[in-house]
Backbone as JSON Lines, residues from 0, in Angstrom:
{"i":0,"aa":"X","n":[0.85,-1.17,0.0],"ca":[0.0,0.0,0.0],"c":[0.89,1.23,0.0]}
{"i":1,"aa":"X","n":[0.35,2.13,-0.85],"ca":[1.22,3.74,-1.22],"c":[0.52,4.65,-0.12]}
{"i":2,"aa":"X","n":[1.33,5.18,0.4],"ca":[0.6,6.51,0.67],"c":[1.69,8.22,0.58]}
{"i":3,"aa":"X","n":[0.7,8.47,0.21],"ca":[1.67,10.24,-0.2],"c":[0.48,11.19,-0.1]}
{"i":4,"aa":"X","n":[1.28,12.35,0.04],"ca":[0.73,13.54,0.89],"c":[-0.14,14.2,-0.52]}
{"i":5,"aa":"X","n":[-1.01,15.16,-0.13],"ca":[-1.63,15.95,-1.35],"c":[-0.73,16.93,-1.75]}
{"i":6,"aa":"X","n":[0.66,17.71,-0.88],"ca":[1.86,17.84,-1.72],"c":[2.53,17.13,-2.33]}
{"i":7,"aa":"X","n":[2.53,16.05,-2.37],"ca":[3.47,15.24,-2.99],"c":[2.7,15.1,-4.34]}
{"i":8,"aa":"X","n":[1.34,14.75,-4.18],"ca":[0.23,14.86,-5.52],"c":[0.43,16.17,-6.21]}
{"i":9,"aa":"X","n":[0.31,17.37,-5.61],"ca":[0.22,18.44,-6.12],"c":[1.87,18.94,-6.75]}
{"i":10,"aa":"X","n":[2.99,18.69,-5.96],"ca":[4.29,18.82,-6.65],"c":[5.06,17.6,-7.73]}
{"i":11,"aa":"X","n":[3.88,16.58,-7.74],"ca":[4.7,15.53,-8.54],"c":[4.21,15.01,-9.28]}
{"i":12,"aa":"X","n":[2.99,15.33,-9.74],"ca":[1.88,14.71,-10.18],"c":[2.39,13.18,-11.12]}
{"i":13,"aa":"X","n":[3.33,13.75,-12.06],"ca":[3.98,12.44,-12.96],"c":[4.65,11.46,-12.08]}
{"i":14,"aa":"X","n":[5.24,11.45,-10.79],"ca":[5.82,10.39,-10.33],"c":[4.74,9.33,-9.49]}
{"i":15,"aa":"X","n":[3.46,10.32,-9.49],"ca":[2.46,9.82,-8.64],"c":[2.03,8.77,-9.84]}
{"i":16,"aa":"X","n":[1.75,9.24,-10.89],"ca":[1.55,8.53,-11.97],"c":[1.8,7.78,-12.15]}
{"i":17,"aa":"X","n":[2.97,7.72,-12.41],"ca":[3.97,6.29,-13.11],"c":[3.8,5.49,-12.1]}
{"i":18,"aa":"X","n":[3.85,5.86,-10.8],"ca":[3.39,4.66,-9.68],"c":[2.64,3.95,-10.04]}
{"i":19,"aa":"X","n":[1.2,4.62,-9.79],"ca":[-0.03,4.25,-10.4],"c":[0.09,3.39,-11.38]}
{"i":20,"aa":"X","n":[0.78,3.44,-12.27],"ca":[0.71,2.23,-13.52],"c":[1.31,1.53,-13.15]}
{"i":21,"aa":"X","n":[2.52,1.87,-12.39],"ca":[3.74,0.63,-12.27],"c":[3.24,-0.63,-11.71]}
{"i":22,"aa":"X","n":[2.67,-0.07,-10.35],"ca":[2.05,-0.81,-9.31],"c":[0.99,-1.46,-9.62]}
{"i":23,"aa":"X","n":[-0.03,-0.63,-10.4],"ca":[-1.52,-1.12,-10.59],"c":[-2.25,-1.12,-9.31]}
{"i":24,"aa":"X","n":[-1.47,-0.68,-8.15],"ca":[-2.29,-0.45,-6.77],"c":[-2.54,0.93,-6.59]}
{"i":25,"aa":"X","n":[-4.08,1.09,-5.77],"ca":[-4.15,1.91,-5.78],"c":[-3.47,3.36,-4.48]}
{"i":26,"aa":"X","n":[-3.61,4.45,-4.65],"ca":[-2.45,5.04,-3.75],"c":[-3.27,6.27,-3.05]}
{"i":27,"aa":"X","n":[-3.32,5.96,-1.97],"ca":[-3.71,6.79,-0.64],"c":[-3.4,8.31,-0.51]}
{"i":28,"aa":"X","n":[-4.2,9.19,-0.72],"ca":[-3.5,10.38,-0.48],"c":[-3.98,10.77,0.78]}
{"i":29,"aa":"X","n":[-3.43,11.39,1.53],"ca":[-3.43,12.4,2.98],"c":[-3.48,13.73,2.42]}
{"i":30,"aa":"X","n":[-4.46,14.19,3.74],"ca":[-4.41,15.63,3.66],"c":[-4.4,15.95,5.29]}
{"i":31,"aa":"X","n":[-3.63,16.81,5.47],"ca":[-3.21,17.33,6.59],"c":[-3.12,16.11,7.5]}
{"i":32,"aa":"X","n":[-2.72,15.04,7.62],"ca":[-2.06,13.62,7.79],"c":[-3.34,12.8,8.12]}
{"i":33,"aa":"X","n":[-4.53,13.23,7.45],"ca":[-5.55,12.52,7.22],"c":[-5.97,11.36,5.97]}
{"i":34,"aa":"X","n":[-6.4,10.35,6.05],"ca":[-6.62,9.61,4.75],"c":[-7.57,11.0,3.91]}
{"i":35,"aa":"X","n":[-7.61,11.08,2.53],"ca":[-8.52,12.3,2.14],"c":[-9.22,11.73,0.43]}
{"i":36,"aa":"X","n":[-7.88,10.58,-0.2],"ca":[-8.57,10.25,-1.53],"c":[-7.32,9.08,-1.69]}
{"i":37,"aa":"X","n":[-8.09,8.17,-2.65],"ca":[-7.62,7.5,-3.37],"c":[-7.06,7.86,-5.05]}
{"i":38,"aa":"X","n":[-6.33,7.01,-5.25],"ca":[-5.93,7.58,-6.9],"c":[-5.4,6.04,-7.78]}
{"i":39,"aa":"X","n":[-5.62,5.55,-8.34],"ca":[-5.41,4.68,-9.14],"c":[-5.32,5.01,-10.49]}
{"i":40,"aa":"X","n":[-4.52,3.86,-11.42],"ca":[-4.69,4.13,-13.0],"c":[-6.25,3.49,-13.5]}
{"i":41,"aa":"X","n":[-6.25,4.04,-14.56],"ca":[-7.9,3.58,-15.65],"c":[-7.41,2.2,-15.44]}
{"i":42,"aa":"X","n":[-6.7,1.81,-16.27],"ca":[-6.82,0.72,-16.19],"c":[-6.85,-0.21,-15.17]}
{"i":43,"aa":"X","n":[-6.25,-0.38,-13.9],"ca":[-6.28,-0.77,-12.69],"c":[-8.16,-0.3,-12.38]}
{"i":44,"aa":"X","n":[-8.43,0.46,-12.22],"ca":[-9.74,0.65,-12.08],"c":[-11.1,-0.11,-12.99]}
{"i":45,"aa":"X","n":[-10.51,-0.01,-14.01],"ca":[-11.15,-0.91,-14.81],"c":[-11.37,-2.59,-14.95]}
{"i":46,"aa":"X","n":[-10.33,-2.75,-14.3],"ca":[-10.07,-4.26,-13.99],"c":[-10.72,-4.31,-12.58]}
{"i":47,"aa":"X","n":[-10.58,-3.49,-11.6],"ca":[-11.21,-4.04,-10.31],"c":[-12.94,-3.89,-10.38]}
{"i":48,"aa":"X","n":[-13.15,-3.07,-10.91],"ca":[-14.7,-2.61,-11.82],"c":[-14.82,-4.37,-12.09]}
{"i":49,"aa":"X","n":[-14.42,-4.74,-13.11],"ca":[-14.79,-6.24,-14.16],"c":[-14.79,-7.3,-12.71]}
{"i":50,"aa":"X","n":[-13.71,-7.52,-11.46],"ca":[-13.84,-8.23,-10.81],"c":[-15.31,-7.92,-9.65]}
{"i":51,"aa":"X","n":[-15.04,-6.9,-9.88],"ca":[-16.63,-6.83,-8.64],"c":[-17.69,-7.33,-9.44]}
{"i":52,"aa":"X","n":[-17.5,-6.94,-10.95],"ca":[-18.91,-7.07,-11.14],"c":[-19.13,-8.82,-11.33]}
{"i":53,"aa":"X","n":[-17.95,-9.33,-11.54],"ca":[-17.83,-10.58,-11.4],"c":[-18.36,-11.51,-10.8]}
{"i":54,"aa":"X","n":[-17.83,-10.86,-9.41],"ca":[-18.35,-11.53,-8.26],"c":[-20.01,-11.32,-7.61]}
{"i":55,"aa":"X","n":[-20.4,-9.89,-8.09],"ca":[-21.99,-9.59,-8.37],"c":[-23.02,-10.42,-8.51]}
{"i":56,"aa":"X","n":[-22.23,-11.06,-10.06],"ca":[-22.55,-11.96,-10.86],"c":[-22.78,-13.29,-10.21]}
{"i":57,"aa":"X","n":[-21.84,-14.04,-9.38],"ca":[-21.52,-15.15,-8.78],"c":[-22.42,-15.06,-7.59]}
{"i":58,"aa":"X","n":[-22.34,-14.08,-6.89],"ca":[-23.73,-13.61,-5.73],"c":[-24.81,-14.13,-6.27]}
{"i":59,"aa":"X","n":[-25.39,-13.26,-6.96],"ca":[-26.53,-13.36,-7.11],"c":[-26.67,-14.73,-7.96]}
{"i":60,"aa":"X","n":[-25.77,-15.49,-8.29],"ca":[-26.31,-16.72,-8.96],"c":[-26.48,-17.5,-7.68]}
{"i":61,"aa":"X","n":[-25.68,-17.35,-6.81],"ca":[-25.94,-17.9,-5.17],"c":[-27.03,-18.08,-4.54]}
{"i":62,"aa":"X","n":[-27.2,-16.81,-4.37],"ca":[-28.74,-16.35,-4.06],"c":[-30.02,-17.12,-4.48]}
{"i":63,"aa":"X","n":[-29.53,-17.41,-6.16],"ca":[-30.78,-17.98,-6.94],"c":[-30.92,-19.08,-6.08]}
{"i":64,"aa":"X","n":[-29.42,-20.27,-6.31],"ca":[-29.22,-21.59,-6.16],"c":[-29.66,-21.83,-4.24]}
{"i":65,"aa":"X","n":[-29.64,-20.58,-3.89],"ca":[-29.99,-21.03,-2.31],"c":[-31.71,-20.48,-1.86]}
{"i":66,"aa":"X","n":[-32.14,-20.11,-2.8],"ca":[-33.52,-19.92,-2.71],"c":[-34.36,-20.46,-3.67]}
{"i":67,"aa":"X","n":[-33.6,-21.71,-3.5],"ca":[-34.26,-23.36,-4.38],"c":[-34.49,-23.12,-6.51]}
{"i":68,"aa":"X","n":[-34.43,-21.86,-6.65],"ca":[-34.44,-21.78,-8.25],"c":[-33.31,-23.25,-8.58]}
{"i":69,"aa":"X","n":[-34.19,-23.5,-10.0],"ca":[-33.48,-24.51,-10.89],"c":[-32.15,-24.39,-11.47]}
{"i":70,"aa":"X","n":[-31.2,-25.65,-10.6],"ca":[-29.98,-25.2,-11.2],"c":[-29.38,-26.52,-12.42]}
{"i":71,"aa":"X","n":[-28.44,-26.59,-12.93],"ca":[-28.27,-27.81,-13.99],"c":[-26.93,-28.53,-13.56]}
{"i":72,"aa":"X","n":[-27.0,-29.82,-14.04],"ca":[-25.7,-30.35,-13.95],"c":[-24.79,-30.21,-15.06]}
{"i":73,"aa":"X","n":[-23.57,-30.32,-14.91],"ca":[-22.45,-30.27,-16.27],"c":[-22.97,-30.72,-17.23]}
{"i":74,"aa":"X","n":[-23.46,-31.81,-17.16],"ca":[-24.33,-32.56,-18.2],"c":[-24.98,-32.04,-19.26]}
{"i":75,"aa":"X","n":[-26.25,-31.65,-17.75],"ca":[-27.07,-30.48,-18.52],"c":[-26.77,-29.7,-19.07]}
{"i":76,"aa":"X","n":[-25.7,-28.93,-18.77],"ca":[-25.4,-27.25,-19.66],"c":[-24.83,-28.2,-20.67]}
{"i":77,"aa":"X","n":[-24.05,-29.28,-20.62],"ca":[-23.61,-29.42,-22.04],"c":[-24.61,-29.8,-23.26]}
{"i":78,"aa":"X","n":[-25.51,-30.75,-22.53],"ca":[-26.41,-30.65,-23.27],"c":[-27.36,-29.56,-23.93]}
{"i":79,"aa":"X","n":[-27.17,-28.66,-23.11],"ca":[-28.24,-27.31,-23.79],"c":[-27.14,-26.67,-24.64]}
{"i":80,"aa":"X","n":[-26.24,-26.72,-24.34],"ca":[-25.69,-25.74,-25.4],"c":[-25.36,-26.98,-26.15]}
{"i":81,"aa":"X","n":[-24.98,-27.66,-26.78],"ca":[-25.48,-28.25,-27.97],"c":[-26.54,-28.38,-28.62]}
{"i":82,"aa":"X","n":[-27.52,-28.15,-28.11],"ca":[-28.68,-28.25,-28.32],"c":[-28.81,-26.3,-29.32]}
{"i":83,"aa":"X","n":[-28.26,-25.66,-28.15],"ca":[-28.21,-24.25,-28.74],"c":[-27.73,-23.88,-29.9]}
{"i":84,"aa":"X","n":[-26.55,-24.63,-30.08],"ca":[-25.46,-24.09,-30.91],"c":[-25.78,-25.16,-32.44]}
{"i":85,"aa":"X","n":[-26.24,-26.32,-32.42],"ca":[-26.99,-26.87,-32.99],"c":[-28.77,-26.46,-33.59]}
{"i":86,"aa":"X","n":[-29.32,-25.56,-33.35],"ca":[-30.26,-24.52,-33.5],"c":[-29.97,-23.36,-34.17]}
{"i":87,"aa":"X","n":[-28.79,-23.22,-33.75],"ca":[-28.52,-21.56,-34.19],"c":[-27.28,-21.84,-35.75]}
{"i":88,"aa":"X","n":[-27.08,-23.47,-36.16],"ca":[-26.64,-23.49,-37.24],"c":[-27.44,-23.55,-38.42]}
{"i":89,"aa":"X","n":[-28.78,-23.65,-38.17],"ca":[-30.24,-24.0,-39.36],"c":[-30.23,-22.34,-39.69]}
């Protein structure tokens, strides 16, 4: 974990940067020796974005499977998607 001051943001902005990419973690800024903001790269952000929503995803399929909705065996999905992909060649 980074942490640097909002002078250090404000006098360095490019070294704060290149962190930011180097690392791909994200970096803590203080203000008056308070936590005050975070700063990460797009891309690092963008990737932790895709894993939450990931796991969103995996929740709520949870959710389904534990409040008795219909779930399939390997079997099954293989069978449906052959079944699919076999449909969608006519």
């Amino acid at each position: 974990m980074q942490i640097k001051s909002s002078t250090t943001l404000r006098n360095n902005y490019g070294s704060i940067s290149s962190l930011a990419h180097q690392t791909q973690d994200p970096i803590f800024i203080t203000k008056n020796g308070e936590g005050d903001l975070v700063v990460m790269s797009v891309e690092a952000y963008e990737e932790r974005n895709k894993v939450l929503k990931h796991r969103e995803v995996v929740l709520e399929a949870e959710f389904s499977r534990l409040s008795g909705e219909k779930t399939f065996t390997i079997d099954e999905m293989k069978n449906r998607l052959k079944e699919f992909y076999v449909s969608a060649k006519v």
